[in-house]
KENU-287973 format. One record per residue (C-alpha): residue number from 1; residue in three letters; x, y, z negated. Coordinates in Angstrom, 3 decimals, always signed. Example, Ala and Ser with C-alpha at 12.3 -4.5 7.8 and 13.67 -1.06 7.14 Angstrom:
2
R   k   r       px       py       pz
R   1 Ala  +12.300   -4.500   -7.800
R   2 Ser  +13.670   -1.060   -7.140
//
This chain:
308
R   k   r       px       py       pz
R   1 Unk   +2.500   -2.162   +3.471
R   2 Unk   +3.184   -5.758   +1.744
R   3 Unk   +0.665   -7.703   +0.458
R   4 Unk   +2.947   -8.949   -1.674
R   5 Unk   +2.645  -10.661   -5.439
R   6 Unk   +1.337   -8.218   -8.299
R   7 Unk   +4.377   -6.579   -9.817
R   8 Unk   +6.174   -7.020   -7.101
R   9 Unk   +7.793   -4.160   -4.804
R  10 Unk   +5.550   -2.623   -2.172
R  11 Unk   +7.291   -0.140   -0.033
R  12 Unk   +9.849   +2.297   -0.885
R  13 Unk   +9.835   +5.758   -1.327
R  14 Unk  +12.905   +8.131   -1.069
R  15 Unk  +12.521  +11.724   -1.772
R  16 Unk  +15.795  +14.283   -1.808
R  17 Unk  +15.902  +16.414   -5.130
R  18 Unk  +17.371  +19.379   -5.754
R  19 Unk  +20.085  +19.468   -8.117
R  20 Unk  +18.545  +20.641  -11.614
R  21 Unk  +19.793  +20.352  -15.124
R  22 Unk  +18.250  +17.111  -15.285
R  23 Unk  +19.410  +16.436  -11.837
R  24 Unk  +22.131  +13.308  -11.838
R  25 Unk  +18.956  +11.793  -13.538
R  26 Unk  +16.743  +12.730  -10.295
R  27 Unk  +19.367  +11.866   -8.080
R  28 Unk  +19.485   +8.304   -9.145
R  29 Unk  +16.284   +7.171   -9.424
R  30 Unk  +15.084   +4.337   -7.457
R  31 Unk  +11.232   +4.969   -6.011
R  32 Unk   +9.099   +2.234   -5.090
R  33 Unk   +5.273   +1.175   -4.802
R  34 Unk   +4.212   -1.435   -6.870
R  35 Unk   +0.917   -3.109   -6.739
R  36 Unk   -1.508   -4.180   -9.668
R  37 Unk   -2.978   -7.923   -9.656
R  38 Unk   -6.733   -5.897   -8.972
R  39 Unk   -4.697   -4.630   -5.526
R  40 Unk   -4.046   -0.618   -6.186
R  41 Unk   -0.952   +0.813   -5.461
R  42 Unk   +1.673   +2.301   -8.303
R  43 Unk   +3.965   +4.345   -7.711
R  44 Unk   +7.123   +4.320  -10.186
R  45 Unk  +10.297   +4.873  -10.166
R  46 Unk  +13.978   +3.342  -12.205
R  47 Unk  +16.330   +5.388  -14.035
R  48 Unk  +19.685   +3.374  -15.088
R  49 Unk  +20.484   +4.779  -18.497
R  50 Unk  +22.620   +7.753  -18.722
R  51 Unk  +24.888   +6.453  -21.461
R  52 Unk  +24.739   +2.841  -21.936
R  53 Unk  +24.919   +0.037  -19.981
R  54 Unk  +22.594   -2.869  -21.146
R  55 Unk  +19.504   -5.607  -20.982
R  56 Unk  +16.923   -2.752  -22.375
R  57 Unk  +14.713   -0.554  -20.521
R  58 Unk  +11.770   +1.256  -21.806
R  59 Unk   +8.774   +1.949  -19.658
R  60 Unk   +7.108   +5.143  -20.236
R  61 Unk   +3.585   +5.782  -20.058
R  62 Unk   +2.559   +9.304  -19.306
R  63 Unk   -1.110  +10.847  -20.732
R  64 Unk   -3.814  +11.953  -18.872
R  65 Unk   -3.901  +14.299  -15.582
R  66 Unk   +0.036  +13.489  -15.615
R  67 Unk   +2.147  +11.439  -13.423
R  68 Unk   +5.914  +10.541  -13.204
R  69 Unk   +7.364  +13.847  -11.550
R  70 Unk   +5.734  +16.305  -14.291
R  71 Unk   +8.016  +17.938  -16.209
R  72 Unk   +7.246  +17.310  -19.553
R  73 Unk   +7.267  +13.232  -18.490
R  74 Unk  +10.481  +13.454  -16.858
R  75 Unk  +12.036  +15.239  -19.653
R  76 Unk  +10.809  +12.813  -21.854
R  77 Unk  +12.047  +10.161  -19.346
R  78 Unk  +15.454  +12.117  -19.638
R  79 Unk  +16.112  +11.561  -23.207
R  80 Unk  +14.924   +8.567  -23.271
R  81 Unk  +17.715   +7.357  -20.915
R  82 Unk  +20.522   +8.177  -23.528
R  83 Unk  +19.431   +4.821  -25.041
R  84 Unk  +18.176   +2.245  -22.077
R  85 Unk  +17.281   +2.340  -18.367
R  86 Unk  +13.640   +4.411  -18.285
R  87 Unk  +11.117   +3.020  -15.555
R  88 Unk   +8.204   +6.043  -15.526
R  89 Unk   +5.011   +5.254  -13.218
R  90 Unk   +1.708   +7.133  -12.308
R  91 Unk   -1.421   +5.510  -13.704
R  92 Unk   -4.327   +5.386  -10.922
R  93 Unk   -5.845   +8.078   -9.585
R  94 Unk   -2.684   +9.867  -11.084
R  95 Unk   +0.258  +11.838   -8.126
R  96 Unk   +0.508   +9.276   -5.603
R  97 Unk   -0.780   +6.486   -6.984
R  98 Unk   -3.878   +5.166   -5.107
R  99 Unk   -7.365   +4.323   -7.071
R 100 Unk   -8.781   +6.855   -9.327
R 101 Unk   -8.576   +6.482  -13.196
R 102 Unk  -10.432   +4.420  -15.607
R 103 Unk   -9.037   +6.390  -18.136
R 104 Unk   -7.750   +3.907  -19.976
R 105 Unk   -9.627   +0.807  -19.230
R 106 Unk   -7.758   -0.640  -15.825
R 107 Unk   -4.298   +0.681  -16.381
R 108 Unk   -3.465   -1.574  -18.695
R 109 Unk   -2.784   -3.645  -15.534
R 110 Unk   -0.493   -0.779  -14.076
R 111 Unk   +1.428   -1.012  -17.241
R 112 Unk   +1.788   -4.935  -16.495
R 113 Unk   +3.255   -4.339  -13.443
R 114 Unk   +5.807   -1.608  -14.091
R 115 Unk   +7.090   -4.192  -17.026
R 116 Unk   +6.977   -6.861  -14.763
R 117 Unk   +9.443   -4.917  -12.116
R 118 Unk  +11.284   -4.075  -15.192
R 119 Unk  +12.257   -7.637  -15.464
R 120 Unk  +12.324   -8.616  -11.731
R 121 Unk  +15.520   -6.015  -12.161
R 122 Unk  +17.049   -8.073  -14.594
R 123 Unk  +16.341   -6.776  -17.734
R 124 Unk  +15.447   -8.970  -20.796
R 125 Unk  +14.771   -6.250  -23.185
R 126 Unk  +11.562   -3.930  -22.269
R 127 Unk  +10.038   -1.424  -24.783
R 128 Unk   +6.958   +0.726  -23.843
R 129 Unk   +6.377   +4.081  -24.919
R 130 Unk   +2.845   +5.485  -24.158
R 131 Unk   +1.700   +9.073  -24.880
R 132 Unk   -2.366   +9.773  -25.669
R 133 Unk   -4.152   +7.740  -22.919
R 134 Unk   -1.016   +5.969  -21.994
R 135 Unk   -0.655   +5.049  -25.666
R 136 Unk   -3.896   +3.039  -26.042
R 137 Unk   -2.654   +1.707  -23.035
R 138 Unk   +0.707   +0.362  -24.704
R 139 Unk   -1.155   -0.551  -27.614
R 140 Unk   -3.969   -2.549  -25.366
R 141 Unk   -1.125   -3.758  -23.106
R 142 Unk   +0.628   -5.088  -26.038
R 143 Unk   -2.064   -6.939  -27.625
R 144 Unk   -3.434   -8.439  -24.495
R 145 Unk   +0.576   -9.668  -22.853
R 146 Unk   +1.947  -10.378  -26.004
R 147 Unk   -0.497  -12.618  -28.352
R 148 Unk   +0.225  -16.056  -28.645
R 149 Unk   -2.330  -18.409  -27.089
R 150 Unk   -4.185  -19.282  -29.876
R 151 Unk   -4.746  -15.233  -30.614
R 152 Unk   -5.758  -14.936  -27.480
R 153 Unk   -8.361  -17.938  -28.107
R 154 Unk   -9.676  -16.710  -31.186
R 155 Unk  -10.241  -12.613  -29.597
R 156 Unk  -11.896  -13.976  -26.183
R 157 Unk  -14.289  -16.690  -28.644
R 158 Unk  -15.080  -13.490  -31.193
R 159 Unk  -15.200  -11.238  -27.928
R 160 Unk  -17.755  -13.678  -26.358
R 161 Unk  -19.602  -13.811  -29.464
R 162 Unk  -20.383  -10.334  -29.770
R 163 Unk  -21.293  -10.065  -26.333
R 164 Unk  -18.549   -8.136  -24.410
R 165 Unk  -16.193  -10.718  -23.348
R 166 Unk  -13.474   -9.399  -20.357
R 167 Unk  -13.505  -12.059  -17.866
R 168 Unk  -10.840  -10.520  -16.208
R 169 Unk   -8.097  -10.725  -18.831
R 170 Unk   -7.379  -14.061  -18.596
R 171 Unk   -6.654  -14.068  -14.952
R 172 Unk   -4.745  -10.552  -15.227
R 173 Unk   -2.124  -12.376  -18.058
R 174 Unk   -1.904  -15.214  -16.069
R 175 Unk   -0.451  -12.993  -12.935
R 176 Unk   +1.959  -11.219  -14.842
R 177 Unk   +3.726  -14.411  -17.001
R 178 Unk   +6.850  -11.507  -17.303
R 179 Unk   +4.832   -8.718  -18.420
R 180 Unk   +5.024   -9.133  -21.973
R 181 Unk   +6.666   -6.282  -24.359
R 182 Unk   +9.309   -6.670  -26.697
R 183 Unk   +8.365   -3.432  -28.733
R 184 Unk   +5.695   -0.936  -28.170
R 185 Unk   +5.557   +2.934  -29.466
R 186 Unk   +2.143   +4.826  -29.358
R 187 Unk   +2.511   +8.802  -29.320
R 188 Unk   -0.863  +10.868  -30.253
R 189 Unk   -3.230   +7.776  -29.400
R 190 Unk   -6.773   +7.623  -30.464
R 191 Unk   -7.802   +5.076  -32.405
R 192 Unk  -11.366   +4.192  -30.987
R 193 Unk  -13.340   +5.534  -27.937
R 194 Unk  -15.755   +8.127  -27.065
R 195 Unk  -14.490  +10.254  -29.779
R 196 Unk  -15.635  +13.635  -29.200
R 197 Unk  -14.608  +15.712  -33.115
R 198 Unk  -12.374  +18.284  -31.251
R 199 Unk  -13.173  +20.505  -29.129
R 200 Unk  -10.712  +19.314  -26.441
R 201 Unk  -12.092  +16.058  -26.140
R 202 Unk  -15.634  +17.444  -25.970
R 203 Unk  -14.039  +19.267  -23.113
R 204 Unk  -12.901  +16.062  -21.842
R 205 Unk  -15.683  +14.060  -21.763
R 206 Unk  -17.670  +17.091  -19.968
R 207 Unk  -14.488  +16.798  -17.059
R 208 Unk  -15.052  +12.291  -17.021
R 209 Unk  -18.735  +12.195  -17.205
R 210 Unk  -20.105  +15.132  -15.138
R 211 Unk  -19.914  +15.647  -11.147
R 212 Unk  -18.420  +18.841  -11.478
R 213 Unk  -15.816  +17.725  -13.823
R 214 Unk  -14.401  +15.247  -11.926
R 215 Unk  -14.290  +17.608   -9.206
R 216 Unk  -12.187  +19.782  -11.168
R 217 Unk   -9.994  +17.072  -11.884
R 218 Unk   -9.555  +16.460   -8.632
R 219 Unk   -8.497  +19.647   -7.291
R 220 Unk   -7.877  +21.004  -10.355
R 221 Unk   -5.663  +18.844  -11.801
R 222 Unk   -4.762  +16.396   -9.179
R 223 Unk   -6.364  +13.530  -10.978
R 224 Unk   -8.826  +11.306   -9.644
R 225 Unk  -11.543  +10.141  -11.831
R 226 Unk  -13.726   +6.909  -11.466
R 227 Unk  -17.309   +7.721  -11.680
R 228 Unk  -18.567   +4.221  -13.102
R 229 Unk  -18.739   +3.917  -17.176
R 230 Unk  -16.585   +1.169  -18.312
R 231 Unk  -18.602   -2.629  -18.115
R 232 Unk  -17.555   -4.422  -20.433
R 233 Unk  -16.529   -1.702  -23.088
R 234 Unk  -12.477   -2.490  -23.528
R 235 Unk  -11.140   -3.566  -26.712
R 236 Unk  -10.564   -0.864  -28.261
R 237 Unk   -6.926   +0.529  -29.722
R 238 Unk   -7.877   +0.259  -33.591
R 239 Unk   -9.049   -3.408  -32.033
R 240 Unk   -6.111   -3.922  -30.191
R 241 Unk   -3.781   -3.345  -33.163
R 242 Unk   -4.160   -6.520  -35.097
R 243 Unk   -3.401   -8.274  -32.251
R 244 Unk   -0.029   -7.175  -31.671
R 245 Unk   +1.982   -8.627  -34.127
R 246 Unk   +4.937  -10.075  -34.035
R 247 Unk   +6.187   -7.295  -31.359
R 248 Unk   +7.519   -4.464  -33.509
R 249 Unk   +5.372   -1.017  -33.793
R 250 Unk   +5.850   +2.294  -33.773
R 251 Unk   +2.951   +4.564  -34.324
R 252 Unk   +3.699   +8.772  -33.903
R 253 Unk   +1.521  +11.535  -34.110
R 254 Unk   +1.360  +14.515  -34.675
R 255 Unk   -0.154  +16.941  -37.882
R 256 Unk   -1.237  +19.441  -35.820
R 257 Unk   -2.571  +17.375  -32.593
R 258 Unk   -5.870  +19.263  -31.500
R 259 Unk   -7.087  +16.227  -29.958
R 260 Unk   -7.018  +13.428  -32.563
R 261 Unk   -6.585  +14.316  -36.005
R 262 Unk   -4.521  +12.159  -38.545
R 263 Unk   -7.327   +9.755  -39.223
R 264 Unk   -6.376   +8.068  -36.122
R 265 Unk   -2.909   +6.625  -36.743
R 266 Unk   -3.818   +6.330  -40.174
R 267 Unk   -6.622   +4.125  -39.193
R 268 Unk   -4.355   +2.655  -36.319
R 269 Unk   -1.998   +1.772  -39.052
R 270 Unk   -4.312   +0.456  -41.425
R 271 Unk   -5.516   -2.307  -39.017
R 272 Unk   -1.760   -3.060  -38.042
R 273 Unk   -2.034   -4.876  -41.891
R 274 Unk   +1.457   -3.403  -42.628
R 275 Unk   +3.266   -4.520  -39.838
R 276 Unk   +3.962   -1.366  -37.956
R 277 Unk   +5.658   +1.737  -38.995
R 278 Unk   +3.994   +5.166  -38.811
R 279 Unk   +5.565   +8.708  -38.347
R 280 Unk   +2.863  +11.313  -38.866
R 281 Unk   +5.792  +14.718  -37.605
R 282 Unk   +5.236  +17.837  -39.384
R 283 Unk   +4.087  +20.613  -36.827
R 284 Unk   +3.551  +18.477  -34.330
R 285 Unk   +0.817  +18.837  -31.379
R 286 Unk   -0.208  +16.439  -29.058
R 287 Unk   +1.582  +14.468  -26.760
R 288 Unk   +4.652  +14.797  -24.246
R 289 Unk   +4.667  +18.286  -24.627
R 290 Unk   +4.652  +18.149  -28.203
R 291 Unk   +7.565  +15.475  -28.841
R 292 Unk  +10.949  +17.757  -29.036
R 293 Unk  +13.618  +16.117  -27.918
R 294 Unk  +14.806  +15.099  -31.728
R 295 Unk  +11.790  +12.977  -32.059
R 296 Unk  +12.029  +11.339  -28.515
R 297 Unk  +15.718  +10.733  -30.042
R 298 Unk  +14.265   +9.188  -32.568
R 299 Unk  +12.142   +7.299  -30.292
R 300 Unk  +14.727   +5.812  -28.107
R 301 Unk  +16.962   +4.911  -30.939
R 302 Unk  +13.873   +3.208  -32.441
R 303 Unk  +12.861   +1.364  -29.355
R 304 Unk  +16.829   +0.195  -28.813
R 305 Unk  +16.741   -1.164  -32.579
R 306 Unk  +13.463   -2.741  -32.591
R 307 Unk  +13.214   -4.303  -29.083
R 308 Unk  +15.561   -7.161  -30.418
//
């Protein structure tokens, strides 16, 4: 396998689908392994649109225990591709992606990388779309690849300050120079960590922080989990919001999501000071399998507006 720079294409991977109703969409993906600047291995895969032929592409980021082939992402993935080219990827520790996951912490660096290949192919437009974990990752991802230096200045001084500064930010952002976002949508995203009001997220955390659990992700749900507790906390997404601005904002969830209930985009939006939109869809659960294809519509003709 290459050593090759972060971003940049590993090895290839070719796998024969059969024909389904999404299947001219299968059939012309292009699979490839892309590696993070910490060294794990992504795998992801490009979808030209299905409709239009332009600069945009939108990089989806899937929730947690999923990966690019399930369903729900690559119907999601599917729609999607009526309005841009769609690049999906599997977080760490997620299908065959190596590592395990940091559940939320790390991956912001596999969401660098799938933007960067996004514009090694040539595009100039790239909106992210993240759903529940991969949302706070779009939102983190956002605020750390798109503030201007100065932002950045005065987040790593407070950061330092309060005694949690990430040394490794600054050397992640300076190995992805092309990993910035031009617009960013967060589906069903919490707002701050260790929230455990529902009962499926106490159910979570039992599955992250116990032995057991993590076996049963493992074999369970064919997700690996890191063991280690996150040192230095991340900034969080209700953090990470401020930050974001200029890039345009899109912030969807859902009135019935069992996991996070409306007080998190509320409060999401809140900190965003007015400079990101908020769609809070009646009936609505949580996540990929929640968003009908009329919202991810919505979605894609959102992200093909906004991303300039």
């Amino acid at each position: 396998m290459s050593q090759g720079p972060a971003g940049h294409v590993t090895r290839s991977l070719h796998r024969p689908h059969t024909e389904t109703a999404r299947g001219v969409e299968r059939r012309r993906m292009l699979r490839r392994f892309l590696r993070t600047v910490d060294g794990v291995t992504i795998e992801a895969a490009y979808a030209p649109s299905s409709h239009r032929s332009d600069d945009l592409v939108i990089v989806v980021a899937h929730g947690f225990t999923g990966d690019l082939d399930r369903p729900h992402v690559r119907r999601a993935a599917g729609v999607l591709a009526q309005y841009a080219a769609v690049i999906t990827f599997s977080f760490r520790g997620h299908g065959a992606s190596a590592g395990r996951s940091t559940l939320g912490d790390r991956e912001v660096l596999d969401l660098a990388a799938a933007v960067a290949w996004a514009r090694e192919l040539g595009h100039t437009r790239v909106a992210t779309v993240g759903f529940s974990m991969g949302g706070s990752v779009a939102l983190r991802h956002a605020a750390e690849y798109g503030a201007s230096a100065g932002e950045r200045e005065a987040r790593e001084g407070r950061e330092a300050r309060e005694g949690r500064a990430d040394t490794r930010r600054e050397a992640r952002t300076d190995a992805h120079p092309d990993a910035h976002t031009d617009a960013v949508v967060s589906v069903s995203a919490p707002a701050r960590w260790y929230y455990r009001g529902t009962a499926p997220m106490r159910r979570l955390h039992w599955l992250v922080t116990r032995p057991v659990g993590r076996a049963v992700g493992r074999y369970g749900l064919r997700t690996r989990i890191h063991h280690r507790e996150w040192d230095p906390v991340p900034l969080s997404p209700v953090e990470s919001v401020p930050l974001i601005a200029p890039t345009p904002l899109l912030i969807v969830h859902g009135d019935r999501d069992g996991y996070f209930p409306v007080d998190h985009p509320r409060m999401l939006a809140a900190a965003a000071g007015g400079h990101a939109e908020l769609w809070l869809e009646a009936g609505m659960g949580h996540a990929e399998h929640a968003a009908g294809d009329e919202l991810l519509e919505r979605i894609g003709q959102w992200a093909a507006s906004a991303a300039g």
